[in-house]
C-alpha positions in Angstrom: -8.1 28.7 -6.6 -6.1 29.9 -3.5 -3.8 28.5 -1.4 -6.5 26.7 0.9 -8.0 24.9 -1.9 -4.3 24.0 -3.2 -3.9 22.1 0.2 -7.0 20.9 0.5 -6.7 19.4 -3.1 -3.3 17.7 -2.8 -4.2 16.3 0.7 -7.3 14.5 -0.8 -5.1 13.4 -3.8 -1.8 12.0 -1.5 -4.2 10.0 0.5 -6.7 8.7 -1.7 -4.4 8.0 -4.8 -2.8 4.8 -2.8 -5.7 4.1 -0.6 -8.5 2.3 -2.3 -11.1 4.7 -2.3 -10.5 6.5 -5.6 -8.5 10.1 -5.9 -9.7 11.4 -9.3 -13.6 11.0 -7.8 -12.9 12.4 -4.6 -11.4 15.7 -6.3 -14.6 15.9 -8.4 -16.8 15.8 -5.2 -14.8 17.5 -3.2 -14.3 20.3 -6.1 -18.6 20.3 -6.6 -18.9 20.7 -2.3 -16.7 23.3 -2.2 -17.2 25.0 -5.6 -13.4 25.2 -6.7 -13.6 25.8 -10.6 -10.3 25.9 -12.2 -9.5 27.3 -15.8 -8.3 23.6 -16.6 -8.9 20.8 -13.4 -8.0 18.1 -15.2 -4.6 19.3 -15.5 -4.3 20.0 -12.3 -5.3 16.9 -11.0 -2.8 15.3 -13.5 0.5 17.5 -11.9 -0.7 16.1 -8.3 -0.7 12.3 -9.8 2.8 13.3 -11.1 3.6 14.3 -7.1 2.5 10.8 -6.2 4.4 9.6 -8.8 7.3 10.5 -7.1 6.3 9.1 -3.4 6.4 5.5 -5.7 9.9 5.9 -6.8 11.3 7.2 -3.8 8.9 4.0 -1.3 10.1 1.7 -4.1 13.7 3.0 -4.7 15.6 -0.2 -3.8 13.3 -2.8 -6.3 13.1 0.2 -9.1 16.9 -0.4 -8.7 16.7 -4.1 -8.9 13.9 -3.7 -12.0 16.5 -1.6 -14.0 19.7 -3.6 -13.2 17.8 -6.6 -14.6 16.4 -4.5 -17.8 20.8 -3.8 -18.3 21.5 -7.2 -18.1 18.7 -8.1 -20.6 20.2 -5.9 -23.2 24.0 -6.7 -21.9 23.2 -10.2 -22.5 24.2 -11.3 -18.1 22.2 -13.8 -15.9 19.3 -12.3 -14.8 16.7 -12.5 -11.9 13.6 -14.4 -13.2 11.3 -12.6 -10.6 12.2 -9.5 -11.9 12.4 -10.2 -15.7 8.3 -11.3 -15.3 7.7 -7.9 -13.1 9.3 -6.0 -15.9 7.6 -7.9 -18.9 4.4 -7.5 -16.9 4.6 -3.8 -16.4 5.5 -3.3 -20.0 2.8 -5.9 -21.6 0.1 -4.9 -18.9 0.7 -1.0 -19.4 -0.8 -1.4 -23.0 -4.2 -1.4 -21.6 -4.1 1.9 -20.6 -2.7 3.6 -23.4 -4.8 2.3 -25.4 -7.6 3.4 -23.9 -6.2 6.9 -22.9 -5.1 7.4 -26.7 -8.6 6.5 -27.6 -11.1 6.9 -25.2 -9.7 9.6 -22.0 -11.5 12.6 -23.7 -15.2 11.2 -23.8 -14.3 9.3 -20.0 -13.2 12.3 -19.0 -16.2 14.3 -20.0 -18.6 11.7 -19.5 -17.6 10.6 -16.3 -16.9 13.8 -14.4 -19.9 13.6 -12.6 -21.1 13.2 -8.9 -23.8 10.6 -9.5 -21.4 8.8 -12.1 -18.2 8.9 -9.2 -21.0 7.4 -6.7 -22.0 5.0 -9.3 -18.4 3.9 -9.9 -17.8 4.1 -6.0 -20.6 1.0 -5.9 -19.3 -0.8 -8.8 -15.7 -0.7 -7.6 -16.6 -1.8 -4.0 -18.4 -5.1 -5.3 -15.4 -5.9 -7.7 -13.5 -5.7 -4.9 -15.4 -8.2 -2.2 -15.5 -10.2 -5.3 -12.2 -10.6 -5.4 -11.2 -10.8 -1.9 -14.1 -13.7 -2.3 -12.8 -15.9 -5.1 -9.1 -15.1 -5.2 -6.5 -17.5 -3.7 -3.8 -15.9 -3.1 -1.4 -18.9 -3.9 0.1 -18.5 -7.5 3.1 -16.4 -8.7 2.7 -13.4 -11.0 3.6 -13.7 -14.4 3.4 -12.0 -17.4 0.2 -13.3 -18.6 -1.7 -12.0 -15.3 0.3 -8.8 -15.4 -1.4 -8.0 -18.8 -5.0 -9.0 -16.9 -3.8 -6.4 -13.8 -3.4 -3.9 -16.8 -7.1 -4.7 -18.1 -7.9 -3.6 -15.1 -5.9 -0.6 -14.6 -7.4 0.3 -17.8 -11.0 0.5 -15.6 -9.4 3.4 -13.7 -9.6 6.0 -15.9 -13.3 6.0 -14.3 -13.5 8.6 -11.3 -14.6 6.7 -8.6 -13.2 3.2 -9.6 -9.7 3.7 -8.0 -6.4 2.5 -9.7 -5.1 1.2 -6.9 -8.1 -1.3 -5.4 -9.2 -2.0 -9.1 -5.3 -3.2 -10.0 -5.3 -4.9 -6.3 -8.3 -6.4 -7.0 -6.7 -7.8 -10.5 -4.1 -9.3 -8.8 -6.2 -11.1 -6.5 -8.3 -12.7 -9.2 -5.3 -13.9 -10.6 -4.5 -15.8 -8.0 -1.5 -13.9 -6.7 -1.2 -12.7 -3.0 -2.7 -9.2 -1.6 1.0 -8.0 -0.7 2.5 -8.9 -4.0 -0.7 -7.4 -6.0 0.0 -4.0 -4.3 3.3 -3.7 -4.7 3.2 -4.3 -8.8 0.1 -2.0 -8.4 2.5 0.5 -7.5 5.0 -0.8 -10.1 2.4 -0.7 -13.0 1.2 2.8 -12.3 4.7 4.6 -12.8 4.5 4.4 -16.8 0.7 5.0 -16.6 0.8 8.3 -14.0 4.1 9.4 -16.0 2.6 8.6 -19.6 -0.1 10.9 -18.4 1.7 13.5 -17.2 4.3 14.3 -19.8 0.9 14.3 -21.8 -1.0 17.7 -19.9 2.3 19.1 -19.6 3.2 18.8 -23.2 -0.6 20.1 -24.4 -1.4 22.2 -21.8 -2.5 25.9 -22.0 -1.5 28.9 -19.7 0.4 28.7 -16.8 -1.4 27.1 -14.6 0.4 24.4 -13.5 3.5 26.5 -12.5 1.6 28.9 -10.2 2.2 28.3 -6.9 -0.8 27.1 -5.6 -0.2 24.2 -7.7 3.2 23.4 -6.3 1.6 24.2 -3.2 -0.6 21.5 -4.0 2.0 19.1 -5.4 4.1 19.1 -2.2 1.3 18.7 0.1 0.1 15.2 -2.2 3.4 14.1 -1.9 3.9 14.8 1.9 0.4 12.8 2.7 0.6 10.2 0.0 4.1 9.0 1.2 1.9 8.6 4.7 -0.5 6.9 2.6 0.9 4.6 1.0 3.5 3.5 3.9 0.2 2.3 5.6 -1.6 0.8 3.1 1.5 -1.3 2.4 1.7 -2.6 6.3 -2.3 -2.7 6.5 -2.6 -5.4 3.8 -0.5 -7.7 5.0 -3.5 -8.3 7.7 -6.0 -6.9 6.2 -8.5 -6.6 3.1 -10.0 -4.7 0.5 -13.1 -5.5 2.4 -11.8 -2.4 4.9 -12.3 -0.2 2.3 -15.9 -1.0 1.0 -17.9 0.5 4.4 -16.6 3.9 3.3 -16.9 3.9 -0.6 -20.7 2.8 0.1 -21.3 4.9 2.7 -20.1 7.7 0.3 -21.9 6.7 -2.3 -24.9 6.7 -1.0 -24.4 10.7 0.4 -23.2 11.5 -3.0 -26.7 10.1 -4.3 -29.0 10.9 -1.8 -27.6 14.9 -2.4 -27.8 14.8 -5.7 -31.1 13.2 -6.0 -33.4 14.2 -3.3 
């Protein structure tokens, strides 16, 4: 992999990890179309989540802030916010989902799943879920505990190349009931123990030195450059907008992806 690939990689992965189009699928495509083969790409592609990782603790700094003054006072015994004792109790309740299934399931997703026709499949899937939602969801109820564990069922869907963790968690939110605005941002909130969790995980196992060359940090800075840009938009363009936006392109995509690979 050289530097041009590095870029290209992280650019695809800043953009698509907060829009709702899917990052994991669009680095297998974009890894098939340009034949990048790396001794170990799912590592990789876990050090540029951990990038994005960061763009969601530094665009969320001042309610992480908020969410870990409350956690003190819970342990110190003080009067706490309400709002942000059920954030907190829904990040940790609805994060169980996905370690579940990553303890017990990520190696036969990930090898199953890595797949052009399975991504488009999973692009098509994703996209109706979310008109569904957008459909049947109110938008008129606070969060709570109880429907941050149901946004974590559906986090737990993401480990799917193509599906996207941010539309499918969206789209969780909106089915219970809560608004588009406030189902992105504890998106965003639920994904730090899930990219993290992850992350420590390749690190820890990992083989070689691959993700300290430099085309990986290469890679790393350019996912965090774009996916700040990324998600800065996506958090203005849903306070007008819908998932709905999104669904022309994951189709459209799709569709390529399967009239490639089958004709």
């Amino acid at each position: 992999m050289g530097y041009g690939d590095a870029i290209i990689l992280g650019l695809i992965q800043g953009i698509t990890e907060f829009l709702p189009i899917s990052s994991s699928g669009h680095l297998v495509l974009i890894r098939e179309f340009l034949g990048i083969h790396l001794q170990d790409g799912f590592v990789f592609d876990i050090f540029l989540h951990v990038s994005t990782l960061f763009v969601i603790l530094i665009y969320f700094h001042k309610k992480i802030f908020d969410l870990v003054r409350t956690a003190i006072g819970v342990v110190m015994g003080q009067s706490i916010s309400r709002e942000d004792t059920i954030i907190i109790g829904g990040i940790i309740i609805g994060t169980i989902p996905a370690v579940i299934v990553g303890v017990l399931w990520e190696d036969i997703i990930t090898r199953i799943f890595r797949d052009s026709l399975w991504v488009a499949g999973a692009l098509i899937v994703g996209s109706l879920l979310f008109l569904l939602a957008e459909r049947v969801g109110k938008q008129d109820q606070e969060l709570s505990v109880k429907k941050g564990l149901v946004i974590g069922l559906f986090q737990a869907l993401a480990f799917i190349p193509g599906i996207s963790r941010s539309g499918i968690t969206i789209s969780g939110g909106l089915f219970s009931g809560i608004s588009r605005k406030k189902a992105a941002e504890f998106s965003f909130l639920l994904a730090i123990p899930a990219i993290a969790g992850a992350g420590v995980k390749e690190v820890l196992f990992a083989e070689g030195m691959l993700i300290w060359g430099p085309e990986v940090i290469l890679g790393a800075l350019t996912a965090f450059i774009s996916g700040y840009c990324a998600i800065h938009f996506l958090m203005k363009f849903l306070q007008n907008h819908s998932l709905s936006w999104f669904v022309g392109y994951r189709m459209i995509l799709a569709l390529i992806v399967i009239g490639v690979m089958v004709f």
